[in-house]
N, CA, C and O of each residue as an XYZ file, in Angstrom:
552
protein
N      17.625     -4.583     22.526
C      16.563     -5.485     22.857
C      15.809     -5.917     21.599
O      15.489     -7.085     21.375
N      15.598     -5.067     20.943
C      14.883     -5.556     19.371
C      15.658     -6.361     18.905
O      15.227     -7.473     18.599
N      16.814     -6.085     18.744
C      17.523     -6.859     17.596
C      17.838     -8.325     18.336
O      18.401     -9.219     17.703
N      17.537     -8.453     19.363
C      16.998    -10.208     20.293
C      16.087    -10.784     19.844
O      16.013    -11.899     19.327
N      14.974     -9.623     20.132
C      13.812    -10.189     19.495
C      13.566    -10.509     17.984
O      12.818    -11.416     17.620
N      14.148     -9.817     17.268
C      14.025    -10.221     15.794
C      14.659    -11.694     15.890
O      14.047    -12.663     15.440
N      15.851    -11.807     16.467
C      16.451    -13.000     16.570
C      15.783    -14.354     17.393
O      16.164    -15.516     17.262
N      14.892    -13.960     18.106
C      13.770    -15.159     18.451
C      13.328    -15.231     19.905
O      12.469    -15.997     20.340
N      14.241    -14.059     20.817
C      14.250    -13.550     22.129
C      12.295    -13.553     22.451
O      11.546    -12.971     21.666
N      12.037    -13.917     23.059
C      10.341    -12.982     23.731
C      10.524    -12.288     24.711
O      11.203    -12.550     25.704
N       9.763    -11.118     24.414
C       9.306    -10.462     25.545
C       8.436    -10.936     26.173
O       7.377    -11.163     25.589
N       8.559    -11.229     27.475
C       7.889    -11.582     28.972
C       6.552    -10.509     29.184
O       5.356    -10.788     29.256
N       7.107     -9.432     29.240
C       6.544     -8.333     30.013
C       7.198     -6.980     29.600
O       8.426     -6.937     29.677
N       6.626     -6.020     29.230
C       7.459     -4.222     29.310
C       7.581     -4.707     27.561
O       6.900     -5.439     26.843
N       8.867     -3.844     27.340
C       9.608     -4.059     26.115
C       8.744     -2.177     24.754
O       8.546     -1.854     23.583
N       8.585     -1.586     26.417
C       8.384     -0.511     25.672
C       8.583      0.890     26.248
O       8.742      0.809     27.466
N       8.624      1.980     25.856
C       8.728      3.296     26.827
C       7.291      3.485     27.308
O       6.201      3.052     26.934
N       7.718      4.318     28.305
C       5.997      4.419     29.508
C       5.950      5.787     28.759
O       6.788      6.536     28.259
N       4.462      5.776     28.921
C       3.982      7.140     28.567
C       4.089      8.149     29.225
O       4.656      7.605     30.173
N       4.005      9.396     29.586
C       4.450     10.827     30.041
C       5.599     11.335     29.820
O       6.390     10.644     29.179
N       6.004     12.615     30.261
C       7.096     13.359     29.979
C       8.306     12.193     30.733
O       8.160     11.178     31.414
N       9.697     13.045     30.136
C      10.765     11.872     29.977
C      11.221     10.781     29.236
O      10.544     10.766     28.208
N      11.992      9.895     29.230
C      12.305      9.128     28.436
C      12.336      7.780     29.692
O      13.301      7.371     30.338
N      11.263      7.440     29.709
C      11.140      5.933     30.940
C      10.834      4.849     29.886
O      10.183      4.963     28.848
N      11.416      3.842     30.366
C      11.361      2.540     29.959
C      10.950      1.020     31.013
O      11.545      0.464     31.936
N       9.510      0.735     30.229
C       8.946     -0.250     31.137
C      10.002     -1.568     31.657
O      10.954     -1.967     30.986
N       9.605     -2.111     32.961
C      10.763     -3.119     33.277
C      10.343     -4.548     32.328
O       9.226     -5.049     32.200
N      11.445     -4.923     31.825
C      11.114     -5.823     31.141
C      12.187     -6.863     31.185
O      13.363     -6.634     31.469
N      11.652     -8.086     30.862
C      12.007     -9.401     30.946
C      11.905    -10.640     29.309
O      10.979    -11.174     28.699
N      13.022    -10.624     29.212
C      13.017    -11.145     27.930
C      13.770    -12.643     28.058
O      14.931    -12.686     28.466
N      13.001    -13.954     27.661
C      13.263    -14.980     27.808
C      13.902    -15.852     26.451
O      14.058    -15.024     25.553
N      14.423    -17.542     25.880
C      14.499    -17.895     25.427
C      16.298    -17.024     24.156
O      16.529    -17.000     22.947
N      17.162    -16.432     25.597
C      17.852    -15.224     25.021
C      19.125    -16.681     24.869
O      19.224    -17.724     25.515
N      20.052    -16.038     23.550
C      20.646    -17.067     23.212
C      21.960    -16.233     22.789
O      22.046    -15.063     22.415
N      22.978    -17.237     22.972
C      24.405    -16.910     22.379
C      24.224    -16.337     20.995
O      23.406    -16.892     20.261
N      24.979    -15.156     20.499
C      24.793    -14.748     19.347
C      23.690    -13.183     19.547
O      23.706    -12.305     18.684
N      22.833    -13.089     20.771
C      22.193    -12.262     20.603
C      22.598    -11.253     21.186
O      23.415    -11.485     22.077
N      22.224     -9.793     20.949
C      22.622     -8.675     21.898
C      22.447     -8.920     23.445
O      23.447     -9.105     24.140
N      21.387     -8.921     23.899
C      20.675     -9.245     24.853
C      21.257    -10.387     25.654
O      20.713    -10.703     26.712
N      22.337    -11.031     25.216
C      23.180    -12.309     25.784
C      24.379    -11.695     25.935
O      25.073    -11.936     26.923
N      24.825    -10.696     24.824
C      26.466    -10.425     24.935
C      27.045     -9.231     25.277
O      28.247     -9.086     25.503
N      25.951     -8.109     25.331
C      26.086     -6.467     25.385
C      25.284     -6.186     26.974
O      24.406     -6.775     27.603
N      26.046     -5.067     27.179
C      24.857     -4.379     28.953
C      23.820     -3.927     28.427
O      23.783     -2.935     27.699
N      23.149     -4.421     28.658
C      21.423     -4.140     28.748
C      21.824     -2.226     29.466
O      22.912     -2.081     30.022
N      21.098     -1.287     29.380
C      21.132     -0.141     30.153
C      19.539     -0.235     30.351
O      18.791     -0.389     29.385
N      19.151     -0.148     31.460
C      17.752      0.315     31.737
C      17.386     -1.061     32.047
O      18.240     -1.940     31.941
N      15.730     -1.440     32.568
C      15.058     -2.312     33.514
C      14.924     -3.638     32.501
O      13.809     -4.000     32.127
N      16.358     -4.457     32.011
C      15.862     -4.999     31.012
C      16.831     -6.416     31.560
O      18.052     -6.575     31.563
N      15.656     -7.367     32.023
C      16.401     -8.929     32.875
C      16.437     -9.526     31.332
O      15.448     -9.404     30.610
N      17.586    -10.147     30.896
C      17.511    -11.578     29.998
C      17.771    -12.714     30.882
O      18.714    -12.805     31.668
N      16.568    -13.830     30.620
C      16.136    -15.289     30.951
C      16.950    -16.247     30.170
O      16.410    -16.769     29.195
N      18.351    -16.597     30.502
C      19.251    -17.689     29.474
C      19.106    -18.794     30.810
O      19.505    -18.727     31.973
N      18.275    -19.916     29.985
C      18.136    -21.196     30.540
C      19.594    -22.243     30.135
O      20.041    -22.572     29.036
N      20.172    -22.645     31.880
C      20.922    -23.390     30.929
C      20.595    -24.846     32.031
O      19.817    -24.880     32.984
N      21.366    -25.814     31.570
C      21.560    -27.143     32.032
C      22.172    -27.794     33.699
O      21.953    -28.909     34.172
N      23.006    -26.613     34.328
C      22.875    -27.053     35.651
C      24.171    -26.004     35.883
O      24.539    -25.292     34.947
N      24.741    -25.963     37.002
C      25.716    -25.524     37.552
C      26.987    -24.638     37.007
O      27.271    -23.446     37.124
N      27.477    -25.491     36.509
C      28.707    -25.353     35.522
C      28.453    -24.878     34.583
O      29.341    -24.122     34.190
N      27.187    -24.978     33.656
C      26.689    -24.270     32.332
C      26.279    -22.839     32.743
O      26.679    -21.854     32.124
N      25.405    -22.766     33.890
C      25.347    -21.488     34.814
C      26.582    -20.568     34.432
O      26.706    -19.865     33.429
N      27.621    -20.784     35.675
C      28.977    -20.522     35.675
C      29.701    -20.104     34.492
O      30.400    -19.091     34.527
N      29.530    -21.144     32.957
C      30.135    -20.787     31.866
C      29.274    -19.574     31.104
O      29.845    -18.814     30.322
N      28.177    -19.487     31.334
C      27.652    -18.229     31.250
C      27.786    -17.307     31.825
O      28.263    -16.394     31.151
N      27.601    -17.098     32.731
C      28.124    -15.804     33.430
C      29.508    -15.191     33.291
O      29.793    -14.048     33.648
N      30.328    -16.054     32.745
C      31.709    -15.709     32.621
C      32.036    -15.324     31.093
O      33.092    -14.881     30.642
N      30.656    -15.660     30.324
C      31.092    -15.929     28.708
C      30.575    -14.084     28.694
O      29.355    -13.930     28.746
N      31.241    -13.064     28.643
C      31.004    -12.034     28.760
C      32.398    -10.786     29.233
O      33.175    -10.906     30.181
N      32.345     -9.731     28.289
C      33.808     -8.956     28.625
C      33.735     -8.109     29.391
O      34.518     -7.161     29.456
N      32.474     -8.361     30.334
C      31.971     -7.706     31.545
C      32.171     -8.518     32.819
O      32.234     -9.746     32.892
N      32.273     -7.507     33.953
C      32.344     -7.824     35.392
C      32.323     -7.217     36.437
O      33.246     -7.411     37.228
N      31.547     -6.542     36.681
C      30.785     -5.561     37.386
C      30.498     -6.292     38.413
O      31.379     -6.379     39.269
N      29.187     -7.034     38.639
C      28.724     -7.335     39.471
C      27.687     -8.416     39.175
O      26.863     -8.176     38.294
N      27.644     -9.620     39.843
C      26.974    -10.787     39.881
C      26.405    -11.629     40.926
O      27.234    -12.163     41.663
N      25.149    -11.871     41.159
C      24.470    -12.595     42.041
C      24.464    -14.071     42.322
O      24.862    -14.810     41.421
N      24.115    -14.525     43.307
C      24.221    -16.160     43.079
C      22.495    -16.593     43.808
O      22.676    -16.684     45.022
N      21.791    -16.722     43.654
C      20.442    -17.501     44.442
C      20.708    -18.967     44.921
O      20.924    -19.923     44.177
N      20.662    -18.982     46.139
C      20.786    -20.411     46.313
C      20.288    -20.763     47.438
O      20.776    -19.875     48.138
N      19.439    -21.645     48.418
C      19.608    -22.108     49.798
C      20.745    -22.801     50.880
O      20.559    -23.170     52.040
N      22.304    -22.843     49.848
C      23.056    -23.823     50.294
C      24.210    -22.552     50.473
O      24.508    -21.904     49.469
N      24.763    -22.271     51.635
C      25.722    -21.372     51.910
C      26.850    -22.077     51.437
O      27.813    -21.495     51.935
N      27.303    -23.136     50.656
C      28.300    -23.998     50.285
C      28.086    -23.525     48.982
O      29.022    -22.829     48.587
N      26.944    -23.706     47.987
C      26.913    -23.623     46.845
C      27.088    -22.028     46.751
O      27.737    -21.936     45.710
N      26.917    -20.856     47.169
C      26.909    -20.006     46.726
C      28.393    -19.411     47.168
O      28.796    -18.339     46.716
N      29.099    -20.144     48.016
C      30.255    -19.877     48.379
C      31.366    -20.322     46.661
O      32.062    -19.559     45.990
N      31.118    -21.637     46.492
C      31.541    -22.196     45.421
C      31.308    -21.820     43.995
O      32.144    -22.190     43.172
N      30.371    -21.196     43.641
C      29.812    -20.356     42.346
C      30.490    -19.217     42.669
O      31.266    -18.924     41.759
N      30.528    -18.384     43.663
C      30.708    -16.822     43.814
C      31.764    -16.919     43.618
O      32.008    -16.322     42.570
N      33.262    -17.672     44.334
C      34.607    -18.064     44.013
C      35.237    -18.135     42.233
O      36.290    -17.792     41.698
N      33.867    -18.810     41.716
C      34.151    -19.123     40.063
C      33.583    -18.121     39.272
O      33.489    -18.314     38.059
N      33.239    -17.210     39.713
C      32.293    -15.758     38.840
C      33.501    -14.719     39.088
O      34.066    -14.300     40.098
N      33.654    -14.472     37.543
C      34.386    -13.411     37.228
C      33.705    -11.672     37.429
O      33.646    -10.753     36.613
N      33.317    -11.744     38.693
C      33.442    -10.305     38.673
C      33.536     -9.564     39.526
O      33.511    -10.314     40.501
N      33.689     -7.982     40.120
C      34.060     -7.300     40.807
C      33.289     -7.639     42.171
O      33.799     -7.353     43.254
N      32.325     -8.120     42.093
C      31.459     -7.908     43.433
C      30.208     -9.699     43.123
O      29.728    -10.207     42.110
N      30.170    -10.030     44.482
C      29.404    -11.184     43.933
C      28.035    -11.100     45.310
O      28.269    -10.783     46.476
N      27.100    -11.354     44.931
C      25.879    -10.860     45.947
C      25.218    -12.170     46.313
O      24.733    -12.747     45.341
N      25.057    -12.886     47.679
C      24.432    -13.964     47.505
C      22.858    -13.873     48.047
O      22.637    -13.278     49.103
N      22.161    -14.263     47.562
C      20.823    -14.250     48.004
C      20.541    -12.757     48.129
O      20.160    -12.319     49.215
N      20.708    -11.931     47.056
C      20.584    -10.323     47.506
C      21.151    -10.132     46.177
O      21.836    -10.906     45.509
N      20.585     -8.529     45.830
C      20.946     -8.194     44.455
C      21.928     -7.166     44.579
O      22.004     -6.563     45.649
N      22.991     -6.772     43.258
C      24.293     -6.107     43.218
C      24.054     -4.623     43.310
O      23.405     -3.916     42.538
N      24.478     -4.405     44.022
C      25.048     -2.520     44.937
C      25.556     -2.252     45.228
O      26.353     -3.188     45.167
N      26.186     -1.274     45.833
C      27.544     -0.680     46.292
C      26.763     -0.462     47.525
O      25.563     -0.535     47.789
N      27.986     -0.128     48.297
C      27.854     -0.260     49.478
C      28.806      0.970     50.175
O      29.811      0.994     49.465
N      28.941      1.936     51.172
C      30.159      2.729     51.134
C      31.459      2.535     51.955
O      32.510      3.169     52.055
N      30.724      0.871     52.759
C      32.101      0.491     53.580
C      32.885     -0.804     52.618
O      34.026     -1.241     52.766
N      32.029     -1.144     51.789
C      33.240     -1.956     50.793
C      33.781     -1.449     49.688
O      33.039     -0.629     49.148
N      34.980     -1.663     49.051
C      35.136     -1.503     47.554
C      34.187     -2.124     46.485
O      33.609     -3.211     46.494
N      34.193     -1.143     45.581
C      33.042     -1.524     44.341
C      33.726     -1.532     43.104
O      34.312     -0.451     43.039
N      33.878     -1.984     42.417
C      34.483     -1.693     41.339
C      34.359     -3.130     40.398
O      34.205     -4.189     41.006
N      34.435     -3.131     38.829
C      34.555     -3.786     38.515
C      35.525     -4.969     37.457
O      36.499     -4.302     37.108
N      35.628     -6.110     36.955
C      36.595     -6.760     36.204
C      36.463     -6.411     34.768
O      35.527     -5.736     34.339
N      37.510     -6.929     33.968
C      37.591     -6.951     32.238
C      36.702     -5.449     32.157
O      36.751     -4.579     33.026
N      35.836     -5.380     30.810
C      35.589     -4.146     30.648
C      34.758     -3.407     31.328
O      34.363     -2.316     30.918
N      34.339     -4.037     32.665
C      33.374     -2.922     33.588
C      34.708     -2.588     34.793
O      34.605     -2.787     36.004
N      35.794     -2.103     34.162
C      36.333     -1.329     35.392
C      37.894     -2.016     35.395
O      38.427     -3.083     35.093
N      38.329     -0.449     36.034
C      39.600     -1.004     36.522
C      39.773     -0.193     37.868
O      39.553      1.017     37.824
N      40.162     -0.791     39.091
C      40.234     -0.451     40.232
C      38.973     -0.122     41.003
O      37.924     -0.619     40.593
N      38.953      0.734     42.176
C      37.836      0.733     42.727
C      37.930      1.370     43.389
O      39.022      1.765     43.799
N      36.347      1.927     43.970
C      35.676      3.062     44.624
C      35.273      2.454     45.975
O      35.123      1.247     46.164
N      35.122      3.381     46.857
C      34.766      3.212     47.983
C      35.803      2.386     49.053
O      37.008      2.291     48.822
N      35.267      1.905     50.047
C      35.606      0.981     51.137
C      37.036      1.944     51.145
O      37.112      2.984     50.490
N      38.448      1.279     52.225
C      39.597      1.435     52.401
C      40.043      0.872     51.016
O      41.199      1.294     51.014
N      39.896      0.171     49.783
C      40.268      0.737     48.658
C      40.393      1.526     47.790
O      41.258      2.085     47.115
N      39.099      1.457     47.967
C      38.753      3.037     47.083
C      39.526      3.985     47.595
O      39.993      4.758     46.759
N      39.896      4.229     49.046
C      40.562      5.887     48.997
C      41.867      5.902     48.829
O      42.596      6.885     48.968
N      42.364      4.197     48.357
C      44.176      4.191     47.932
C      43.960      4.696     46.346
O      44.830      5.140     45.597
N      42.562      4.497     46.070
C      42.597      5.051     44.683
C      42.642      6.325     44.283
O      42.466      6.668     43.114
N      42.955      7.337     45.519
C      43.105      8.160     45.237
C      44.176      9.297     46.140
O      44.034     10.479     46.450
N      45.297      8.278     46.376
C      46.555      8.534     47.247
C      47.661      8.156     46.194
O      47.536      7.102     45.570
N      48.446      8.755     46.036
C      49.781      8.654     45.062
C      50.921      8.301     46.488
O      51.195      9.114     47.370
N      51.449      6.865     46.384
C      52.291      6.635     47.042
C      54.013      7.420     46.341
O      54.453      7.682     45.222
N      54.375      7.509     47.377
C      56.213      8.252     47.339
C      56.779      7.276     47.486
O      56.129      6.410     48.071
N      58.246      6.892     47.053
C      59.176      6.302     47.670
C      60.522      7.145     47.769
O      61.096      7.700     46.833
N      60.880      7.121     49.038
C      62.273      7.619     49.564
C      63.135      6.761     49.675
O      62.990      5.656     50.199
N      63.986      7.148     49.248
C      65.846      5.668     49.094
C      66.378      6.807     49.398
O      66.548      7.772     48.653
N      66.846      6.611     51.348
C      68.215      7.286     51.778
C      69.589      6.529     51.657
O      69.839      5.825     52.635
N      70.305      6.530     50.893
C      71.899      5.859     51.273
C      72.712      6.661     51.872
O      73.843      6.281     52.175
């Protein structure tokens, strides 16, 4: 997150550890986040939203995909068409519309490129952990 901000990122809000025992970190929101920065190209770990403004739809889309992650991705929208059509073009394991990304224990979870290979839960998840046989009688 610093090394965003050195690069021209703002902090919104948070952008620090909370005081008392533990190691907590305030939720924070960092805007004006740009190609080239951590905060655009690496997983954030902990309560940390980056704000990348882009130009409409498709620039949306090419962002969300410009990343060697795919875990899990949301779509906000009022149009059950548009979020059908974005969610289709988002590269990743799980796509959430109007609702934010979780697992669930009756679907598979898992994610694409470097957040995952195969998956947990649902009737997938438990082939993930069945070793199929094959028998050839002649």
């Amino acid at each position: 997150m610093r090394a965003s901000v050195r690069r021209g990122a703002k902090v919104l809000i948070g952008g620090h550890p909370l005081a008392g025992p533990g190691f907590f970190y305030a939720p924070t929101v960092l805007s004006g986040v740009r190609k080239g920065m951590p905060a655009y190209s690496e997983e954030l770990f902990g309560p940390v939203a980056s704000v990348i403004a882009v130009r409409d739809e498709a620039e949306a889309v090419k962002v969300a995909n410009d990343s060697p992650f795919g875990l899990g991705a949301a779509v906000f929208t009022r149009s059950r068409r548009t979020a059908e059509r974005v969610a289709a073009r988002l590269e990743a394991g799980a796509v959430f519309a109007n609702d934010f990304v979780r697992s669930d224990p009756s679907l598979p979870f898992g994610g694409v490129k470097q957040s995952g290979y195969g998956r947990e839960l649902g009737p997938q998840g438990i082939r993930e952990f069945a070793t199929a046989k094959s028998l050839w009688m002649a």
